[in-house]
C-alpha positions, -999 to 999 in steps of 0.1 A, spaced: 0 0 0 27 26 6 40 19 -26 9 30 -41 6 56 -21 39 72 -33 27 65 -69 1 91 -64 21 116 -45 52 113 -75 27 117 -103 13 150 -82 48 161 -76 60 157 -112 29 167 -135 49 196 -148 71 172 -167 40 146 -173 17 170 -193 41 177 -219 47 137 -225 13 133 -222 7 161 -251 31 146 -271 25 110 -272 -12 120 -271 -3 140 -305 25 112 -321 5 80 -314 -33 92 -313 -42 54 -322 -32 48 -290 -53 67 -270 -80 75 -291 -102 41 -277 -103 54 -242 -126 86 -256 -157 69 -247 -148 67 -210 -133 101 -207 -165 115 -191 -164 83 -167 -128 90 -160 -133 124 -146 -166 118 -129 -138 94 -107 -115 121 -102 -140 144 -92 -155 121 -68 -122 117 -51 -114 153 -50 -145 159 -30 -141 138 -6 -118 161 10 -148 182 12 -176 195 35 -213 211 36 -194 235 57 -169 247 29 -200 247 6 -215 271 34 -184 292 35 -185 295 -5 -222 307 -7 -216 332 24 -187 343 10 -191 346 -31 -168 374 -40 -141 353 -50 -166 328 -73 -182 362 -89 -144 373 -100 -134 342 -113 -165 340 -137 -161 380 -141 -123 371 -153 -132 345 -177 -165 354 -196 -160 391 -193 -125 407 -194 -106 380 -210 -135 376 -239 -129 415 -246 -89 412 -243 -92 378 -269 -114 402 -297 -91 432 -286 -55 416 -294 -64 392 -320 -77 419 -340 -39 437 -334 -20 409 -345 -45 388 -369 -66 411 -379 -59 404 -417 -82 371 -411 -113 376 -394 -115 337 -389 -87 336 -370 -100 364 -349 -130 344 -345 -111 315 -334 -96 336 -307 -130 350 -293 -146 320 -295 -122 298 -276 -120 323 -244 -160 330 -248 -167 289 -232 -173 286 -196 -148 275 -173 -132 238 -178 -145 208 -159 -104 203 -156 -104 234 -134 -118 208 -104 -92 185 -113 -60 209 -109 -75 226 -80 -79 193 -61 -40 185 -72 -28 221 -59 -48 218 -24 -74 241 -33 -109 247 -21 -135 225 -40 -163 237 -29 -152 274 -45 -142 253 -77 -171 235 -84 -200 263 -70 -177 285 -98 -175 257 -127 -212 253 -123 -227 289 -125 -200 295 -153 -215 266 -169 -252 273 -157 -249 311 -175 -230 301 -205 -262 295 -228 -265 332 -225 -231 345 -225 -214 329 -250 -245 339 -276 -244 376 -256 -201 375 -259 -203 366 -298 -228 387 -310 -215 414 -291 -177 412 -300 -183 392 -337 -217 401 -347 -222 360 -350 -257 343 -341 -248 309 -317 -269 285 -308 -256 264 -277 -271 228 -267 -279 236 -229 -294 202 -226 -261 182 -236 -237 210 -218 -260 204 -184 -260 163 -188 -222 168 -190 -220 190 -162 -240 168 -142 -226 133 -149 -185 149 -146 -189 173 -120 -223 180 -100 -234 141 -90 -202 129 -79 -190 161 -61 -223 157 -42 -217 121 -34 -179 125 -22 -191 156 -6 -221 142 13 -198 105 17 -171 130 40 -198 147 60 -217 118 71 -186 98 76 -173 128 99 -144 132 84 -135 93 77 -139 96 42 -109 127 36 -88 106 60 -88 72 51 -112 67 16 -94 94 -7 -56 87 1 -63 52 -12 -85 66 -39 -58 93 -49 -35 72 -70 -59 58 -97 -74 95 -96 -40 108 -106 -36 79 -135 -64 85 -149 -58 125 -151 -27 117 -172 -50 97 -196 -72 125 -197 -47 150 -205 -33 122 -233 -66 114 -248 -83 148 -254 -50 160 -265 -53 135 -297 -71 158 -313 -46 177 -320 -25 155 -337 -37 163 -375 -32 203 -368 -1 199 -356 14 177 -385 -2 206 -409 13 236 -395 23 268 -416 38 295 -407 2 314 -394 -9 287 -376 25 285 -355 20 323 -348 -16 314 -337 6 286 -313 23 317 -300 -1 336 -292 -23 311 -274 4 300 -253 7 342 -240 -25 349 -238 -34 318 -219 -9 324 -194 -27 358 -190 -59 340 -175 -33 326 -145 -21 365 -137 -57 383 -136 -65 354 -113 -35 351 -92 -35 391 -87 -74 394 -79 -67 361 -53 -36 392 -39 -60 417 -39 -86 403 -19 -63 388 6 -79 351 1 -64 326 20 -47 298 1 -72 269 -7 -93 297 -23 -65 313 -42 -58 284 -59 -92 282 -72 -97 315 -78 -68 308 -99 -73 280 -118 -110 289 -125 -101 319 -141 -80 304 -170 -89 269 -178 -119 271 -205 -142 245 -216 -128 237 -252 -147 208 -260 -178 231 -261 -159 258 -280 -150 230 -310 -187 219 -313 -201 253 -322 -169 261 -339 -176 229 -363 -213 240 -365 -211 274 -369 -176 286 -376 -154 282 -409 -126 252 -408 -105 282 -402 -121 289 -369 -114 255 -354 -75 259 -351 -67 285 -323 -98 267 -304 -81 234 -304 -46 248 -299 -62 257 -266 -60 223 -254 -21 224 -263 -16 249 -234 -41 247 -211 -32 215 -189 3 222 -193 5 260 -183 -16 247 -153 11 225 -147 38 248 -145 17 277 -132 11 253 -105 44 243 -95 55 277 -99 31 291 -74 29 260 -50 34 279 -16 25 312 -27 -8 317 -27 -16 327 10 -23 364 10 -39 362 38 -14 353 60 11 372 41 -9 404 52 -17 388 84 22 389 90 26 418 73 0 438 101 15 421 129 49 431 118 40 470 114 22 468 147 52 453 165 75 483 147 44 509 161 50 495 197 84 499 195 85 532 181 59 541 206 79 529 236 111 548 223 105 581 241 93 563 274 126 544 272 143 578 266 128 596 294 
């Protein structure tokens, strides 16, 4: 058992270096990997089960009391990053609109259901993850019609009754069972259930991460010298999604579990929905920067995770921070009696 324990805890440790092997055998050997599509759905529904075990009607509580940090996450992602996309896609591919379109459309999908995953990798607050992926993807059969009409001038139709099945099979039915299985076990099931559960969850995100990303693989053996500038340009601008969230998490002083998903939730989007109206709606032009988005996002939250791991606790920074000034206060105070 400990060595399977350790398994779980080495693939956590080193998912920086997995994602990109993942991406690339994903991409070289899509035969491979391209059977285990069918149980994708099933896979995560697992690792969001486990990931909520570590959770508690009491965080849920918290979260609803408390939904400042949920509101700027969605703010983030369907609101200023949509405009950003339209604004600097026009500045650098503004010669072809279905490039541009590509752009908008691929930051104008609710948050990812892989948000849940990397937050419960990173330590982060679930409930805060999931009460955020859910209203993102409760609203987004009105804001991603409302963000393309708007910004392209495009008439969307989304299927709310396939996005909602999804959402409930991957993310809302088992984060209520792991959830509910943790607070009626008072606390047994975070203790002893998920540790043991924690390994497989961890597999089966790398075979996640190397499935989906199969469907990049006839892109990326067509490449010209536009598309790898649209590579480019995803990869920055995704990164961007991290920094809004990480400085919003600083300026609101949010303790760590809910800077981490505050994060996360800000920058992972929903591709998979992005590429089915793309395909209905869109020219084949449309579908590249889209996809390309699944190029970067699991492996910027990778780095962006192991890059920040420890950093995140702004409210004990300023907690520290006060206590230090009011120590330096006292002593300046005390000065003169000392002197007198």
């Amino acid at each position: 058992m400990e060595a399977w324990y350790k398994l779980g805890k080495t693939i956590s440790r080193n998912m920086v270096y997995i994602v990109p092997l993942c991406l690339v055998l994903g991409i070289a050997v899509p035969q491979l990997f391209i059977p285990f599509k069918p149980f994708v759905s099933t896979m995560f529904a697992f690792v969001t089960f486990q990931g909520s075990l570590g959770n508690d009607f009491k965080n849920i509580r918290h979260t609803v009391r408390h939904p400042l940090p949920m509101f700027c996450a969605i703010g983030i992602a369907q609101v200023l990053i949509p405009v950003l996309a339209y604004l600097l896609g026009n500045v650098f591919f503004g010669y072809d609109q279905d490039i541009v379109s590509g752009i908008v459309l691929e930051y104008s999908v609710p948050i990812a259901v892989t948000s849940a995953m990397w937050v419960s990798i990173y330590g982060g607050n679930m409930a805060l993850a999931l009460g955020t992926l859910l209203i993102s993807s409760l609203i987004s059969p009105f804001t991603i019609p409302l963000t393309l009409k708007v910004l392209l001038g495009a008439v969307v139709q989304v299927d709310v009754s396939g996005m909602m099945t999804d959402m409930l099979y991957m993310v809302a039915v088992p984060a209520a069972l792991g959830t509910l299985l943790n607070d009626r076990s008072h606390g047994w099931a975070k203790r002893e259930l998920s540790p043991k559960l924690m390994p497989a969850a961890r597999i089966l995100v790398v075979l996640i991460i190397t499935t989906n990303s199969t469907s990049l693989s006839d892109f990326m053996r067509h490449l010209t010298p536009e598309l790898i500038g649209v590579i480019a340009f995803i990869a920055c601008f995704a990164a961007s999604g991290y920094l809004f969230g990480y400085v919003s998490a600083y300026l609101l002083r949010l303790h760590e579990s809910d800077a981490i998903s505050l994060t996360f939730c800000s920058a992972l989007r929903n591709i998979a929905s992005g590429a089915i109206i793309a395909a209905a709606y869109f020219p084949a032009a449309t579908m590249f920067p889209v996809m390309t988005g699944t190029l970067f996002n699991q492996f910027l939250a990778a780095v962006i995770g192991k890059a920040l791991e420890g950093k995140f606790d702004f409210a004990r920074t300023s907690n520290r921070s006060h206590g230090l000034r009011q120590a330096q206060d006292l002593h300046a105070e005390s000065q003169p009696a000392q002197q007198q």
